[in-house]
C-alpha positions as CSV (number, residue, x, y, z in Angstrom):
1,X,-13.1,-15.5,-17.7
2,X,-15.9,-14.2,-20.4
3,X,-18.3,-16.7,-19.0
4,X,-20.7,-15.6,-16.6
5,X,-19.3,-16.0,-13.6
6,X,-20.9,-17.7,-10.0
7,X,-19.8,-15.1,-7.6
8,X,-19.7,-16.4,-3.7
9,X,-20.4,-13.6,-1.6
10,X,-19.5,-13.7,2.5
11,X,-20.4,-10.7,4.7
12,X,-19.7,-10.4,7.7
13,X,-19.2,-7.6,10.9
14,X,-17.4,-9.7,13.3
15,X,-14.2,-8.6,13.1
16,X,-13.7,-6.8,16.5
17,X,-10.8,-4.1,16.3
18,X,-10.0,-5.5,19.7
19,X,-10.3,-9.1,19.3
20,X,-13.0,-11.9,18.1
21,X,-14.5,-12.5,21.1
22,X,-17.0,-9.5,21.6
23,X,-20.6,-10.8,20.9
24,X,-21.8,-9.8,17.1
25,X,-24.2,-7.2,16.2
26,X,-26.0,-6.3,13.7
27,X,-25.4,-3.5,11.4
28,X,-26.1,-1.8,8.2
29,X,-24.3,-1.9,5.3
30,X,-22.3,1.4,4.0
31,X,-22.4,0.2,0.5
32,X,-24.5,-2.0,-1.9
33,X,-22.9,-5.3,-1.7
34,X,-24.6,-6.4,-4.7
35,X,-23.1,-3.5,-6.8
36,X,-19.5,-4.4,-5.7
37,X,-20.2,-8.0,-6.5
38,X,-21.8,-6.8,-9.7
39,X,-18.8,-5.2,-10.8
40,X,-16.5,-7.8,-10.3
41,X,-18.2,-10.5,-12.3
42,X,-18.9,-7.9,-14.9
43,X,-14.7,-7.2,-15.5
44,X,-14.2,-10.9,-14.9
45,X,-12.2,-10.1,-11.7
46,X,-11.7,-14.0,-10.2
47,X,-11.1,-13.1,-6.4
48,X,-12.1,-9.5,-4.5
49,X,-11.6,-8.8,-0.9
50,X,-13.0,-5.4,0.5
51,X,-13.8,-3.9,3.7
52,X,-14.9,-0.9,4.9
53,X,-14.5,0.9,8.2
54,X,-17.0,4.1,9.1
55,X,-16.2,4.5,12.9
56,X,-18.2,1.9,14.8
57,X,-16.8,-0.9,16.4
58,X,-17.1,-3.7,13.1
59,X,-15.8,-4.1,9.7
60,X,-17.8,-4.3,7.2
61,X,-16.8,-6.7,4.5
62,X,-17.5,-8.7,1.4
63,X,-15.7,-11.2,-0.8
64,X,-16.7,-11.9,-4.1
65,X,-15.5,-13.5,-7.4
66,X,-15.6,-16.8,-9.9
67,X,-12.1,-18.0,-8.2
68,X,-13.1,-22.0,-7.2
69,X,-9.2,-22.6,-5.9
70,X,-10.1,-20.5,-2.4
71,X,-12.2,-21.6,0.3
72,X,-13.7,-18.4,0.5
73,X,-13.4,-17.8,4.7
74,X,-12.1,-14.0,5.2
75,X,-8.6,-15.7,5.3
76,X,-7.8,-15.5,2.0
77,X,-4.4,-13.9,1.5
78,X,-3.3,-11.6,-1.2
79,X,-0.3,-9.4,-2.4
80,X,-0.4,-5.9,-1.5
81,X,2.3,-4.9,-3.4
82,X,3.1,-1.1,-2.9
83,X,0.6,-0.7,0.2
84,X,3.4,-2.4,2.2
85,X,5.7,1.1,1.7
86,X,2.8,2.5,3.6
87,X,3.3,0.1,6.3
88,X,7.6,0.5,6.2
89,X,7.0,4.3,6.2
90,X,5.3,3.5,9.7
91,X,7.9,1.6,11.0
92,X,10.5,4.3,9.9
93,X,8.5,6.7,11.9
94,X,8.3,4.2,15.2
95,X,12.5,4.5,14.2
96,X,12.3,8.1,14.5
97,X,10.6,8.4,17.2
98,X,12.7,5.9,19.6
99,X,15.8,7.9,18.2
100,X,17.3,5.0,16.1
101,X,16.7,6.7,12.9
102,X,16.4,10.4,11.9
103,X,14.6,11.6,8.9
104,X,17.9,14.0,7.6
105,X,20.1,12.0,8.4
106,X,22.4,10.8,5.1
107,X,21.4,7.2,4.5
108,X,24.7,6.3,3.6
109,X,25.8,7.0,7.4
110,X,23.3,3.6,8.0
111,X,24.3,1.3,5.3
112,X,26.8,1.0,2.5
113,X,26.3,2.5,-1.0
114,X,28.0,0.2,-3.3
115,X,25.6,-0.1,-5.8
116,X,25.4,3.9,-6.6
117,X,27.0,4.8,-9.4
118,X,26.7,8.1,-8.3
119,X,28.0,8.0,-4.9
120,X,28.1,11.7,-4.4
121,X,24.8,11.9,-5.8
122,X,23.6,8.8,-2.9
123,X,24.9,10.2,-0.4
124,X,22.6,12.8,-0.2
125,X,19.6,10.9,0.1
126,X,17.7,11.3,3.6
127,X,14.5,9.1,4.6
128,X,12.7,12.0,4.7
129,X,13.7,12.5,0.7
130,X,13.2,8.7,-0.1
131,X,9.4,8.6,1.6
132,X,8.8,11.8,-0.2
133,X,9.6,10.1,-3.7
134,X,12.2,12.9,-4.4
135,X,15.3,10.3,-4.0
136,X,15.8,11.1,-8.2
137,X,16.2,7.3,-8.6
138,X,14.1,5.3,-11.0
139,X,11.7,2.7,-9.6
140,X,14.1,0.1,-10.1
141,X,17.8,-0.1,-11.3
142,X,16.5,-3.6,-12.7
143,X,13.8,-6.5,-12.3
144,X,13.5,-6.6,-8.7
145,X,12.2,-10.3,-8.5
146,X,15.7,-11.8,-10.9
147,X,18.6,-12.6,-8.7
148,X,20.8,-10.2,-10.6
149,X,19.0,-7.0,-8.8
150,X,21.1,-7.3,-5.2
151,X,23.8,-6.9,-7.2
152,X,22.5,-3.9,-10.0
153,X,24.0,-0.9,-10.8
154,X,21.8,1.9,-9.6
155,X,21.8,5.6,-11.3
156,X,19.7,8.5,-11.3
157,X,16.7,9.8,-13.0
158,X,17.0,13.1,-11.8
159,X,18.7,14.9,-8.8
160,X,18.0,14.5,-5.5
161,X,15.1,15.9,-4.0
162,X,14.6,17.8,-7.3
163,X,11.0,16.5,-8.0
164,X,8.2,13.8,-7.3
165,X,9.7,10.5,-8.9
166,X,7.9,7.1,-7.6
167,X,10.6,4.8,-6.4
168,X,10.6,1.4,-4.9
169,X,14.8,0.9,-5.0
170,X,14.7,3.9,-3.0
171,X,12.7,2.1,-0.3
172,X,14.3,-0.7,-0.4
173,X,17.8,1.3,0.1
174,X,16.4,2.5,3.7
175,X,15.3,-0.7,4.1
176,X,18.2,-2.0,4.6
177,X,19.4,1.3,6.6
178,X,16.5,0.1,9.2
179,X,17.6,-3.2,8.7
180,X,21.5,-2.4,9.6
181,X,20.4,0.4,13.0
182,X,18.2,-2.2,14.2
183,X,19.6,-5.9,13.6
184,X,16.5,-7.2,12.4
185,X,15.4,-8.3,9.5
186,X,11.9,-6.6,7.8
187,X,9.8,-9.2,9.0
188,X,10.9,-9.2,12.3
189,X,10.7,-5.5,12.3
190,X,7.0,-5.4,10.4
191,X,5.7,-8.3,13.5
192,X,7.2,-6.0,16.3
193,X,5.9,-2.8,15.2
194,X,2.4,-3.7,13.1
195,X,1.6,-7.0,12.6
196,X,1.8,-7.9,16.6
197,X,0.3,-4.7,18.1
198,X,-2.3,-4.3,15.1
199,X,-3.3,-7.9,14.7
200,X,-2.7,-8.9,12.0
201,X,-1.6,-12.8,12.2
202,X,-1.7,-13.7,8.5
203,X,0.6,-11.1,7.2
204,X,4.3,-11.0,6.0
205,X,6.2,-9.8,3.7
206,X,7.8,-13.4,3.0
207,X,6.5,-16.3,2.2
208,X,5.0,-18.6,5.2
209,X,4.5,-22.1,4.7
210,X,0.4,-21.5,5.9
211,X,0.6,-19.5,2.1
212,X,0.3,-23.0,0.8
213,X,-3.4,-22.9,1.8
214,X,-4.3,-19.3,2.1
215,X,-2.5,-17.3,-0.9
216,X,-4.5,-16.6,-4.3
217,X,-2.9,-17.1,-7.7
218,X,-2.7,-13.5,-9.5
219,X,-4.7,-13.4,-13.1
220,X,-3.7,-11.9,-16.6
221,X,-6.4,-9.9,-18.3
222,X,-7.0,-12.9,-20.6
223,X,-8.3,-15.0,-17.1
224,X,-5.0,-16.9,-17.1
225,X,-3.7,-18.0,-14.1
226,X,-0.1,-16.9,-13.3
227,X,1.0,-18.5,-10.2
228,X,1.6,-17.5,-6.7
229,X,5.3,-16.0,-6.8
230,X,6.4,-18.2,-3.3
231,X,9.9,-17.1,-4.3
232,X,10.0,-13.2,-4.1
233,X,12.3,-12.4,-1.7
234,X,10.8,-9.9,1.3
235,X,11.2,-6.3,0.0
236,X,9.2,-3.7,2.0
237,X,8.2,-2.2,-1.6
238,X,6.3,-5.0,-3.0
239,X,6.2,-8.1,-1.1
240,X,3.6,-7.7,1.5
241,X,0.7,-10.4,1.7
242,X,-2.4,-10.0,4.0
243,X,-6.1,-9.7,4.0
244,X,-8.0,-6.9,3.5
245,X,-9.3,-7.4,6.7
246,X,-5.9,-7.3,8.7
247,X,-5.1,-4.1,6.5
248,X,-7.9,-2.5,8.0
249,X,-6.4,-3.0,11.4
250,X,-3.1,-1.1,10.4
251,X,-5.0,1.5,8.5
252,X,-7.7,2.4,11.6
253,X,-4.8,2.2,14.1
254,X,-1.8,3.1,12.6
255,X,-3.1,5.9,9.9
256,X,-6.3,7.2,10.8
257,X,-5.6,7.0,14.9
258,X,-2.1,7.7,15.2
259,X,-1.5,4.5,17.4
260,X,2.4,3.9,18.8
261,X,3.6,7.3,17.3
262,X,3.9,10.7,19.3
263,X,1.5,13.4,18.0
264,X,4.1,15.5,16.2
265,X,5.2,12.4,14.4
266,X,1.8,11.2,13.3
267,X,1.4,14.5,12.0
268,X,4.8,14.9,10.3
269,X,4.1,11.3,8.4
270,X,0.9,12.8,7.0
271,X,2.2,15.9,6.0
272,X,2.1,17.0,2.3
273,X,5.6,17.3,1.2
274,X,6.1,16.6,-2.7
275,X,3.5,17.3,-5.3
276,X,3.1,14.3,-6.8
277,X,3.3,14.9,-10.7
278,X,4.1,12.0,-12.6
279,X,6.5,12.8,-14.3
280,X,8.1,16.2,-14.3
281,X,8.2,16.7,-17.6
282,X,4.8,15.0,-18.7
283,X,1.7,17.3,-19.9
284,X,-0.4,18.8,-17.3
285,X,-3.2,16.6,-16.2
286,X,-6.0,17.6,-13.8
287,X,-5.6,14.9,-11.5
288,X,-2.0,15.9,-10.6
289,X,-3.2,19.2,-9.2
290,X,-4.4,17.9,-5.4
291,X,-2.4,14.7,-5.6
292,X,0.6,15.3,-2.7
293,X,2.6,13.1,-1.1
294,X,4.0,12.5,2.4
295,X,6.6,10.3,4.1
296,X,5.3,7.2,2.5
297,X,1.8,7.8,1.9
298,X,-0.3,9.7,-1.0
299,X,-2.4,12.0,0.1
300,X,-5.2,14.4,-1.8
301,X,-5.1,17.9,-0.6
302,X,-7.0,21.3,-1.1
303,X,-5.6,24.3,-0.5
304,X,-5.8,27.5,2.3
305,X,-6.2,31.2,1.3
306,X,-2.4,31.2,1.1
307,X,-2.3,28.2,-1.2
308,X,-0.6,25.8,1.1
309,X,-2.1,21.9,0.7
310,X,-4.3,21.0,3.1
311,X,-4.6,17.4,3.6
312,X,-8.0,15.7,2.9
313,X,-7.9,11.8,2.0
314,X,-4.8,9.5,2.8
315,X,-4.4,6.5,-0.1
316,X,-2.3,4.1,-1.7
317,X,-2.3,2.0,-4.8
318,X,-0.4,-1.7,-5.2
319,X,0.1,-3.3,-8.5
320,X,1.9,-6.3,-9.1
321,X,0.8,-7.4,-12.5
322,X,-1.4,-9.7,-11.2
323,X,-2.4,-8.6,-8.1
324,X,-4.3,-5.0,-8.0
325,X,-4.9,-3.3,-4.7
326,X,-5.6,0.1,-3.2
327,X,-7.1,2.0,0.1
328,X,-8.7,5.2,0.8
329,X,-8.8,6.7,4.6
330,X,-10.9,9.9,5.0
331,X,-10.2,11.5,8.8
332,X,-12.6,13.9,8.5
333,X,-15.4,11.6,7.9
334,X,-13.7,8.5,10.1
335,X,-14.4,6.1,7.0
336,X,-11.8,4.0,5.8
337,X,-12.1,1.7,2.9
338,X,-9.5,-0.9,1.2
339,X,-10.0,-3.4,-1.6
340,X,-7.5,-6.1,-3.0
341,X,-7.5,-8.2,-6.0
342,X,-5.7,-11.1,-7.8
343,X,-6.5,-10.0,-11.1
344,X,-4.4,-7.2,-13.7
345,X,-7.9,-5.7,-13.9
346,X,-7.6,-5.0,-10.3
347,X,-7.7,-0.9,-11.0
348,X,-10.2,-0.9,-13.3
349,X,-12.6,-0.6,-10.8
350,X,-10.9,2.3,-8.2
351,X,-13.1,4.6,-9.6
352,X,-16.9,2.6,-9.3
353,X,-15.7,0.8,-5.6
354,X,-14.5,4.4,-4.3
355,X,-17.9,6.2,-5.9
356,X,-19.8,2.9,-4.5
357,X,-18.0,3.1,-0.5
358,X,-16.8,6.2,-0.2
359,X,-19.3,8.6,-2.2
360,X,-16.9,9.7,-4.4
361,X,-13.5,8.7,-6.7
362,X,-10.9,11.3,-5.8
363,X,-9.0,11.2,-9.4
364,X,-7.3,8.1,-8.2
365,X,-7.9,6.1,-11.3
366,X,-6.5,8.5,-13.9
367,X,-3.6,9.2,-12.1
368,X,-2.4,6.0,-11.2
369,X,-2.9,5.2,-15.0
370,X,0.0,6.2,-16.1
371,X,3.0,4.5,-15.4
372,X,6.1,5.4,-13.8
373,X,8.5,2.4,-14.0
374,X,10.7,4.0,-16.0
């Protein structure tokens, strides 16, 4: 992966948010394609996928990288990790909104809470506390992708609702609340509310036999190749796969626009609710200060004459291991920008691709830096 590497770059502005068959135009680029492309090959990243939306009717969008086992055709799929909370956050607030789910509601009057060792503790969890990251649990009560997880133990970190405290057992407890109101699994849930409506054909958050073809192998930071993890059973925390392109779709429609949610809702999802210090306890750092978080989604605030957060950017990062991903959407410019990965040096890079598409790196790459697995 030291070697130089022959990078294989494929623009293109066709993808319509409406469909494919509107007639192509021509447009500028919002970022230096040969700087993105640059950066890759000079971390040795084998496979990148980014695509930028700034309000007109096209993405715009590059792939680059030394990875000969793709085709290199815009359908290349990758792991998302984390950014499919984003999307489950979404379809908890379609839930909400059709009355199937409410956001205070115990989750324990949804599902069972067998695992908890702390039952009294559990049942005081609400969606609204779990898509906060205030559920007190840690990230996982064990290795998520071993058989032995469905069947963990899982205790707290802290108390509920007492602080910010990433979780992805949380999320998938209301998972299977959704799962349980509804009668359908997550996919069928994920293709009814986003992947359908948004367009977004390639996605899943289990493994399709077309994955064969179309998913990328994830990369160590030595350049070895780690496999494609076909097995990982669907967990709205971790195992979403799409294209950065398809992404785009969800993050335009569903985030930035509001699309299939009632105003007050759209609002409430964006809503700074938990001040996202990682972890209570830890040393002040200045990129805690304006990093908030809603019901699912990070967002970067500043603050009124009163001191109450004001949102500014919506993001998420994904990491898993091998697979690096994140997205930045800024309303109050209508640019929207995503990037995924299939190497661990994936976030290496948030700062340079958000100064290079956005004009600027929000603190995102110190904060996610330290980790919160615990």
């Amino acid at each position: 992966m030291h070697s130089k590497i022959i990078l294989a770059v494929i623009f293109t502005a066709s993808l319509i948010l409406q469909g494919c068959n509107t007639k192509q135009k021509q447009q500028s680029m919002p970022f230096d394609t040969n700087a993105i492309t640059e950066l890759a090959d000079s971390y040795g990243i084998p496979s990148i996928q980014l695509t930028v939306y700034n309000g007109s009717d096209e993405y715009s969008s590059l792939l680059s990288g030394s990875d000969k086992t793709i085709e290199r055709n815009g359908n290349e799929v990758f792991q998302a990790a984390s950014l499919g909370k984003v999307l489950f956050s979404y379809i908890v607030m379609r839930l909400v909104d059709e009355g199937k789910m409410d956001l205070d509601t115990p989750v324990c009057e949804y599902t069972d809470i067998d695992r908890f060792v702390d039952k009294q503790m559990a049942s005081k969890l609400t969606a609204r506390i779990i898509l906060s990251h205030t559920s007190g649990l840690y990230n996982w009560a064990y290795s998520p992708t071993r058989d032995e997880w469905a069947t963990s133990p899982i205790g707290f970190h802290f108390d509920v609702d007492l602080c910010y405290g990433y979780s992805g057992e949380a999320f998938a407890f209301l998972q299977r609340a959704a799962e349980a109101v509804t009668g359908m699994t997550l996919n069928e849930l994920a293709a009814k509310y986003i992947f359908e409506p948004f367009d977004m054909p390639l996605s899943s958050y289990e493994w399709r036999s077309e994955y064969d073809n179309l998913a990328v192998e994830g990369y160590d930071r030595e350049g070895n190749a780690k496999g494609r993890w076909e097995s990982i059973k669907p967990n709205c925390a971790y195992t979403l796969r799409t294209t950065s392109k398809e992404l785009m779709n969800f993050l335009v429609h569903a985030v930035l626009k509001g699309d299939g949610l009632s105003k007050e809702t759209h609002k409430m999802w964006l809503t700074p609710r938990s001040h996202a210090i990682r972890f209570k306890d830890d040393p002040h750092r200045d990129c805690d200060d304006n990093m908030y978080w809603g019901l699912g989604i990070g967002i970067k605030v500043s603050f009124d004459s009163n001191g109450n957060p004001v949102p500014e950017q919506y993001w998420h990062w994904g990491d898993n291991d091998y697979w690096k991903s994140l997205f930045v959407v800024d309303p109050s410019r209508n640019l929207v920008m995503n990037y995924m990965t299939n190497s661990a040096k994936g976030h290496d890079i948030c700062d340079e691709v958000c100064l290079q598409t956005m004009g600027t790196a929000y603190d995102i790459q110190a904060w996610i830096g330290n980790k919160d697995d615990l």
